[in-house]
Each structure stands twice: as C-alpha cells, then as structure tokens.
C-alpha positions as CSV (number, residue, x, y, z in Angstrom):
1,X,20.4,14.8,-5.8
2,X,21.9,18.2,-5.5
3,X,24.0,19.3,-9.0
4,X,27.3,21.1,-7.6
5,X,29.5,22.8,-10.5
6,X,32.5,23.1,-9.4
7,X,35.3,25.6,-11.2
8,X,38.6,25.8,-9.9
9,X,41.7,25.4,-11.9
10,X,44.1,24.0,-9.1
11,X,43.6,20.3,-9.6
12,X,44.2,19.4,-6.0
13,X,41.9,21.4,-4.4
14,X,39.2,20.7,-7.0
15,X,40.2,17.0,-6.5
16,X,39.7,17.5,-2.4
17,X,36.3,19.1,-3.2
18,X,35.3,16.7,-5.5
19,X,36.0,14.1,-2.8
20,X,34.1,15.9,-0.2
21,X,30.9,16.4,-2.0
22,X,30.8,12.9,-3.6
23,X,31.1,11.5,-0.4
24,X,28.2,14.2,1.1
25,X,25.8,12.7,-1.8
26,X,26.3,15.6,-4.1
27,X,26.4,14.9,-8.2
28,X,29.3,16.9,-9.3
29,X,30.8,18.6,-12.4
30,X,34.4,19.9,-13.0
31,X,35.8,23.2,-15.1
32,X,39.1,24.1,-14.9
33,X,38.1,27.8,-15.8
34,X,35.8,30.3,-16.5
35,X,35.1,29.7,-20.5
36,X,34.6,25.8,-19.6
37,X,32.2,26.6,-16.5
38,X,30.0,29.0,-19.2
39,X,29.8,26.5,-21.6
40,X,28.8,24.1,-18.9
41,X,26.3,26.5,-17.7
42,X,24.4,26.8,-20.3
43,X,24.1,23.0,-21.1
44,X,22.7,22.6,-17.6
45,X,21.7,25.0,-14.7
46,X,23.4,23.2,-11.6
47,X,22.1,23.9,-7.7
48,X,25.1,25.7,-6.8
49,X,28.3,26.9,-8.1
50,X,31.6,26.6,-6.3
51,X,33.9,29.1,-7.7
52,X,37.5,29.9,-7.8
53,X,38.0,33.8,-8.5
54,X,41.3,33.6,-10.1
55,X,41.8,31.1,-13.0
56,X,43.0,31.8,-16.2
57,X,41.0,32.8,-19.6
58,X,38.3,33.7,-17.7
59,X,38.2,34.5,-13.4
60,X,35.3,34.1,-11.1
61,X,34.2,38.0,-11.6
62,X,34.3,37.5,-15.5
63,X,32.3,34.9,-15.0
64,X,30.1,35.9,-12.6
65,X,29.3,38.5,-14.6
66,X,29.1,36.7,-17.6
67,X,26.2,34.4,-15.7
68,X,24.4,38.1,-14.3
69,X,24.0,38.8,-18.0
70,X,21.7,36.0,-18.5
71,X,18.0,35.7,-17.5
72,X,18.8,31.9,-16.7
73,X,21.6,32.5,-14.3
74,X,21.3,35.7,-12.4
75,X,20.0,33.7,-9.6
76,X,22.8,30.9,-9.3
77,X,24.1,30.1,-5.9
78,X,27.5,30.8,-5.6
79,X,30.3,29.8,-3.1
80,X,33.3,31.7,-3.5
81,X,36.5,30.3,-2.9
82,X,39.7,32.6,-2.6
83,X,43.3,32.8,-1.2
84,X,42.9,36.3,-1.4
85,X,42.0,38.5,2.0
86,X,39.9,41.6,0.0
87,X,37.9,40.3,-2.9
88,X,36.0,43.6,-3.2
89,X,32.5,43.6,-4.9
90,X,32.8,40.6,-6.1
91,X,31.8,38.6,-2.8
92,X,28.5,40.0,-2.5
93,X,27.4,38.6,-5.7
94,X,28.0,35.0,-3.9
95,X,26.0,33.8,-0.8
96,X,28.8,32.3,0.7
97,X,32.8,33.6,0.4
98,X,35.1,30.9,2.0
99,X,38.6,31.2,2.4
100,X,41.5,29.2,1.1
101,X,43.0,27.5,2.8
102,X,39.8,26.1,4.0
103,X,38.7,22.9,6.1
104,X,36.4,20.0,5.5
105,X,34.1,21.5,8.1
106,X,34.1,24.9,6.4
107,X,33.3,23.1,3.1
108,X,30.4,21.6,4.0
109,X,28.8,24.5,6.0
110,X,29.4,26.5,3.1
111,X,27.8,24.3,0.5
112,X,24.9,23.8,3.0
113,X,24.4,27.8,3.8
114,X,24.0,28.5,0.5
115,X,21.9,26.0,-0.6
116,X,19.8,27.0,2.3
117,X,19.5,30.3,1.0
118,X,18.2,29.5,-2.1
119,X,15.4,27.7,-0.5
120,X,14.4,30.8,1.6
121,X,14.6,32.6,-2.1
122,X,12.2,30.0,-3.8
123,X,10.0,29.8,-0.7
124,X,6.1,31.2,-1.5
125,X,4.9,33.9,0.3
C-alpha cells in the first residue's frame, strides 16, 4: 500500500481527499497544519505528501522547508495544493502543483504523476 500524508487545514477538502484516496487503495494520514504534519513526519516517512500552502502555525513553505532541512526528507514527494494563481518558488520544490478548486480526475493524476516520479528517481542506472 501507498502511505499518503495528507495536510490541509480545511476540513472538507481534506475530507474529499481522504475519500478519494481511500477509495483509490491509498493508506492515509491527516494534519490539520504544518507543526502536526512535522511531527507526523518524523514518526513515519509516508510515499507522498499532499500539501496545503496556507494553514496556520505553520504553511506549506515553512514546512517544506522545515522537511529540506532534514537528510530523511529532502526527497519527499509533494503535491501542492493552492487557491492561489502565483505560488512563487515554492512550487518547484513539489512535483506536482494542483489547483484549488480541483476535480476528482485532477486528483488522481496528480497523486499518480508524482508518485511516478519518484520511481524514475529511485530507478538504478
């Protein structure tokens, strides 16, 4: 099974995402922010992140950062998710930036790309 962290702090989008990846076969864990997804993160390394830029305590960047600082997380796959239309620098620390509002279809693709890019990563030479 795949482990998908997912941080967003709007309950019904995480809720909708939840949903979507449960029912895709993906094992799934919730923070509401960035201080709980770090604390999360370094109990256990998941697949791929799904992550909400702005939340409170800590945003996406913060804790995107935060994860670039440590040897076990630099290489995290990360969907970004974001209302916003320029996200700056940020989004090319993420494999995959996906807009909200955002479809089931988009969702999916999303999660999929970017897990597919960490294979081509890992892959030997």
């Amino acid at each position: 099974m795949t482990n998908v962290l997912v941080v967003e702090d709007d309950q019904s989008i995480a809720e909708l995402v939840c949903d979507v990846l449960e029912e895709a076969r993906y094992t799934l864990a919730v923070a509401r922010d960035g201080v709980a997804a770090l604390q999360r993160l370094q109990q256990q390394r998941p697949d791929l992140m799904l992550l909400d830029l702005r939340m409170p305590r800590m945003g996406g960047a913060a804790l995107l950062h935060a994860c670039g600082q440590d040897p076990r997380l630099q290489d995290l796959r990360v969907v970004l998710l974001s209302a916003a239309s320029d996200v700056g620098p940020v989004a090319a620390q993420a494999q995959v930036l996906l807009h909200k509002p955002f479809d089931i279809a988009e969702l999916l693709e999303s999660v999929q790309s970017a897990l597919r890019a960490r294979v081509c990563v890992d892959a030997p030479r």
